[in-house]
N, C-alpha and C positions, 0 to 999 in steps of 0.2 A: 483456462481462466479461473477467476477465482474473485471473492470479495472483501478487498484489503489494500489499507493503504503501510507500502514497503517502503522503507526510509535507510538512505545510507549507514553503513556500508553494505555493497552488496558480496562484495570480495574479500577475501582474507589470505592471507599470507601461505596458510596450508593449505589453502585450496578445499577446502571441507566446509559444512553446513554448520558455522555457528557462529554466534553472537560477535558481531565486528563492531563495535562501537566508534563514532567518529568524534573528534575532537566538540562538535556543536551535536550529540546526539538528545541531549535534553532540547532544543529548539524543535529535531526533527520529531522527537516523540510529541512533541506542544502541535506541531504543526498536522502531523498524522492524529493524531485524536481528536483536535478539528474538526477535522471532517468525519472521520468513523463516527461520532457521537451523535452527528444529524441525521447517519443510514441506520437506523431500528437492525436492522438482517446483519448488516455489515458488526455493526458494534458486538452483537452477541456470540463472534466469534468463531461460531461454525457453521458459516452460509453453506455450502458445497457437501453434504452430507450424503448426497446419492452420490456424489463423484468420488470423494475423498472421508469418508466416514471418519478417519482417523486426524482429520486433519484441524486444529484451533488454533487462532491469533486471540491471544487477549485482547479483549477491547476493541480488535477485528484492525490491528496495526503490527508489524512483525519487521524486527532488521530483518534487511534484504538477505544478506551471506545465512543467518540464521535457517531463515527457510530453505531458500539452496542459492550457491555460490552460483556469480556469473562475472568472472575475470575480461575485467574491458568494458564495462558495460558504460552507459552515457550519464549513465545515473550520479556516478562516484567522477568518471570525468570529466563534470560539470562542474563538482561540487569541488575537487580537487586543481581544476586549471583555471577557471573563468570564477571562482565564490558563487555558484550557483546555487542556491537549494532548492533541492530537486527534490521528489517522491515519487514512485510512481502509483497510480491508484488505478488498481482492478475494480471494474466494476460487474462485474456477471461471471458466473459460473460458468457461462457457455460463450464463448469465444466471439462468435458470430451469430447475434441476435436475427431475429425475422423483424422484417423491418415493422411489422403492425404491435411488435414486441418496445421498439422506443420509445411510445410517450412514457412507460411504465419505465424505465430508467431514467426516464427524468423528471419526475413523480416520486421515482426514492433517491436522489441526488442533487436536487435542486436545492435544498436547506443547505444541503452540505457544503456543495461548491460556494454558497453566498457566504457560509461561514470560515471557508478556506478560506477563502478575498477578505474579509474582514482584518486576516494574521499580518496584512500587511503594514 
């Protein structure tokens, strides 16, 4: 897990971790910063610091290929077969919360999702 919202593309041509831009990535960056800017943790780009010390999203938003390539994913074909836009948003560091751990995600996510909905 991780805390960030990942915006097509996830995939790239070589097959490698890097910057895949989609035809509408200025939307998906508008649509990704939406929400990252209502999670405090999220926006400041390096939630996961015990886990992954090395790891930053600016703004706590990251092309998907960029961080790591995932060939086939639903993400891109959504966006590519149906005009979907899609993102997907990690919300926690730890995969599977305890469950006395949820109202606390949604305590930091709640601004955010209302400001998602709003993009529409």
């Amino acid at each position: 897990g991780s805390l960030v919202v990942n915006y097509p593309f996830d995939d790239d041509e070589q097959g490698i971790a890097v910057y895949s831009k989609s035809p509408d990535d200025a939307v998906f960056q508008t649509l990704a910063l939406a929400y990252s800017k209502e999670n405090a943790k999220m926006y400041q780009g390096s939630p996961c610091t015990d886990m992954y010390p090395t790891e930053y999203f600016p703004h706590g938003i990251t092309n998907g290929a960029q961080w790591y390539n995932v060939p086939g994913g639903m993400q891109d074909w959504n966006y590519l077969h149906t005009n979907c836009f899609e993102v997907t948003i990690e919300l926690g560091c730890v995969k599977y919360p305890r469950a006395e751990e949820l109202p606390k995600y949604w305590v930091q996510n709640r601004r955010s999702l209302l400001q998602f909905m709003k993009q529409v």
